[in-house]
C-alpha positions as CSV (number, residue, x, y, z in Angstrom):
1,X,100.5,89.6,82.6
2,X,98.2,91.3,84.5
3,X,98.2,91.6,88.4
4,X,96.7,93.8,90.7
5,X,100.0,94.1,92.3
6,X,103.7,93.8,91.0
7,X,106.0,94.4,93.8
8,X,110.2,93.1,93.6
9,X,111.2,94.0,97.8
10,X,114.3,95.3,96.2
11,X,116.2,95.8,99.4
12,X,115.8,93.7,102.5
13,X,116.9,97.5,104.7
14,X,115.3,99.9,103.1
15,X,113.3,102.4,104.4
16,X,112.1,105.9,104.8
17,X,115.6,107.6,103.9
18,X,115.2,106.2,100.1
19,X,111.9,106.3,99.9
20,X,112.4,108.8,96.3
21,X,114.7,106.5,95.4
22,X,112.6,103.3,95.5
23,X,109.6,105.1,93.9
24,X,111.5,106.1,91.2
25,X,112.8,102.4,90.7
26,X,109.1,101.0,91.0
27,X,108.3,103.5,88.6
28,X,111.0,102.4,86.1
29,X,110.7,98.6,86.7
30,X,106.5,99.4,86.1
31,X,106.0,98.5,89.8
32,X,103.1,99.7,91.6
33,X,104.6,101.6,94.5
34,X,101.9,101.7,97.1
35,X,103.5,104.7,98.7
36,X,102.6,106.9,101.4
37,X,101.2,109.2,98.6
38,X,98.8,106.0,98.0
39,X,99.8,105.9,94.3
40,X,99.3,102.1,93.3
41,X,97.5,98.5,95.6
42,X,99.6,98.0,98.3
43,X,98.7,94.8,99.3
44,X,98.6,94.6,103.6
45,X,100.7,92.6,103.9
46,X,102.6,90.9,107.0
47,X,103.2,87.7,109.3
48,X,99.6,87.7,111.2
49,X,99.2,84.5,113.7
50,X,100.7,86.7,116.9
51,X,98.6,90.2,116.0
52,X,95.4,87.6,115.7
53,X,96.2,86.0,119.1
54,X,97.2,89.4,120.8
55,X,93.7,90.9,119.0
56,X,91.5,87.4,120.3
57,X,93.7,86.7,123.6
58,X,90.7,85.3,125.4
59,X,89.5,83.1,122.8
60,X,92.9,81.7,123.1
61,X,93.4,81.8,126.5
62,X,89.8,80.0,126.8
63,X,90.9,77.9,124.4
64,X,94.6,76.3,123.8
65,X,93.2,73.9,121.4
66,X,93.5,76.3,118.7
67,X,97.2,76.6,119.1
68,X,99.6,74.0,117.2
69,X,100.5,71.3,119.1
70,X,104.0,69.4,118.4
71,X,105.2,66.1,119.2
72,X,101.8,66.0,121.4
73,X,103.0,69.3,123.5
74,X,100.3,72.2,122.6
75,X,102.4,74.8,122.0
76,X,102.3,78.4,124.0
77,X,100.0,81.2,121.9
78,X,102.9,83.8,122.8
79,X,105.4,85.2,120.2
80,X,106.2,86.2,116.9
81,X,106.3,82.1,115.9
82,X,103.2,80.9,117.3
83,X,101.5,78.5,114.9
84,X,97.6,77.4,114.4
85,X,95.6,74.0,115.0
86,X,93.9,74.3,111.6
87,X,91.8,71.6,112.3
88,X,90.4,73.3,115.3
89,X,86.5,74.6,113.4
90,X,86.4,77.1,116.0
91,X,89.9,78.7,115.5
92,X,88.7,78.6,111.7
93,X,86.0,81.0,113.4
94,X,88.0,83.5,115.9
95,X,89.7,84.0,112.4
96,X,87.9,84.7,110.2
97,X,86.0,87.0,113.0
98,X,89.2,88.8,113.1
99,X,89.2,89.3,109.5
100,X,85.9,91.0,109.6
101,X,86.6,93.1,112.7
102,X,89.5,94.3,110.9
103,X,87.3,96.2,108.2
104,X,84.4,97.3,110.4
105,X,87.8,99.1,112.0
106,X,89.5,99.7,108.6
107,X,86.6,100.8,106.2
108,X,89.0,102.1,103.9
109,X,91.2,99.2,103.9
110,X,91.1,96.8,100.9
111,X,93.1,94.2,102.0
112,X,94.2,92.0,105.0
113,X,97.1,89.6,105.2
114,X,96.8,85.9,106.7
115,X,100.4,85.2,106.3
116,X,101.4,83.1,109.4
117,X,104.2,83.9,111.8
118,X,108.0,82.6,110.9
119,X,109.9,79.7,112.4
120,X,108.7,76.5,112.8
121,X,106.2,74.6,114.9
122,X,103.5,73.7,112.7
123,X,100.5,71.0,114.1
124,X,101.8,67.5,113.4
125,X,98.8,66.0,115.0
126,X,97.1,63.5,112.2
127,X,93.9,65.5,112.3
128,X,96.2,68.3,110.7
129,X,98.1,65.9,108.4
130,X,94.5,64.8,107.2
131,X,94.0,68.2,105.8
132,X,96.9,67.9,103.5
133,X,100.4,70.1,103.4
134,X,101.1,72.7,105.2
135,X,100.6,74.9,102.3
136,X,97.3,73.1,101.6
137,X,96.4,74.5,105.6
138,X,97.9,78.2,105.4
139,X,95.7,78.5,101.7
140,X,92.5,77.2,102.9
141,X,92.0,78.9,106.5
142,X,93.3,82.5,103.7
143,X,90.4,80.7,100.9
144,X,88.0,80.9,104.2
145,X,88.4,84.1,105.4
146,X,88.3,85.4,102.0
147,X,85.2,83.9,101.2
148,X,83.9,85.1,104.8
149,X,84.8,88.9,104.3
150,X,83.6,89.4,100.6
151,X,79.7,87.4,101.6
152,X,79.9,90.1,104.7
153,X,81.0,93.0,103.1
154,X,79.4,92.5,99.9
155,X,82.9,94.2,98.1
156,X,85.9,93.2,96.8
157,X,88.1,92.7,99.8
158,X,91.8,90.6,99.0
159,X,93.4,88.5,101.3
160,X,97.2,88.5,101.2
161,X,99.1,85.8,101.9
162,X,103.2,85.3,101.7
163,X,104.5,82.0,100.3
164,X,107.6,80.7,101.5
165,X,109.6,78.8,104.1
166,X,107.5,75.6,104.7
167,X,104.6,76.4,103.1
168,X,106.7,77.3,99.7
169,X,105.5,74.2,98.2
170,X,102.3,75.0,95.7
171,X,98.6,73.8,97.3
172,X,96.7,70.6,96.0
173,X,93.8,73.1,96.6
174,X,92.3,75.4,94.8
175,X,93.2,79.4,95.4
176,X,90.3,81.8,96.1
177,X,90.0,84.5,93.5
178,X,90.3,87.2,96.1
179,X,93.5,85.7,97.3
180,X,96.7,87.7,96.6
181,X,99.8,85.3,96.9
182,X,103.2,86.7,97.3
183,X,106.2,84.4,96.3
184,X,109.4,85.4,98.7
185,X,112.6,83.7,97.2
186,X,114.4,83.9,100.2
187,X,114.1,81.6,103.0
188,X,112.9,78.3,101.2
């Protein structure tokens, strides 16, 4: 098929001491590589929530409402796990104000992730539930900012987005075109 990426993470630690030998394994397995030499798409990808609360820390700070809250304790917007209130409109809004800060910043850049952080701690509150799975939330707050970067940029700009974990599970909803969803194996 065709795909603007094809990408197989063939070694959970790799890195820049086999960096010829994973090129020329992308390059045999018809992989894009996305290398340093910028041969191929290399999707950005990457868990997100934290860097978005680090990048908007007085939005959050002003307002705690956008941070998941579990068994009616809001959780703490600090750390690699924290989790979103996706029924909160204006969280929906810091993000997606993110997203376009990021490539005002990044003019070059084609792509953004909107993967969320690992662990657990997602919103159990029933406004949440009322929006559907948790893959149903992760896709649609992605589907928004997607739709919010390509109207203000008036490009192509892709979202990326990692599926696994909790949110492993397809969506009842339907995935925006610009959306680039990567499938991990592991940890489901």
């Amino acid at each position: 098929p065709d795909f603007i990426a094809r990408n197989i993470w063939w070694r959970l630690d790799s890195g820049p001491h086999d960096t010829e030998l994973h090129r020329d394994w992308c390059e045999k397995n018809r992989l894009n590589f996305g290398g340093p030499d910028g041969s191929g798409f290399a999707p950005n990808s990457g868990n997100m929530y934290d860097a978005i609360v680090a990048s908007q820390r007085a939005e959050f700070d002003a307002h705690p409402e956008y941070v998941a809250s579990v068994n009616g304790v809001r959780q703490q917007p600090d750390g690699p796990t924290v989790k979103f209130n996706f029924a909160s409109p204006g969280l929906r809004e810091v993000v997606k104000r993110y997203a376009i800060e990021f490539f005002e910043k990044n003019p070059a850049a084609e792509c953004i992730s909107m993967s969320p952080s690992d662990g657990g701690g997602w919103d159990d509150s029933p406004e949440n539930a009322r929006m559907g799975s948790i893959s149903d939330r992760v896709v649609g707050l992605a589907n928004e900012v997607a739709e919010a970067v390509n109207a203000h940029f008036h490009r192509p700009l892709y979202v990326h987005l990692y599926i696994y974990d909790a949110y492993s599970a397809p969506p009842t909803i339907k995935v925006h075109p610009m959306l680039i969803v990567e499938q991990a194996q592991g940890f489901n």
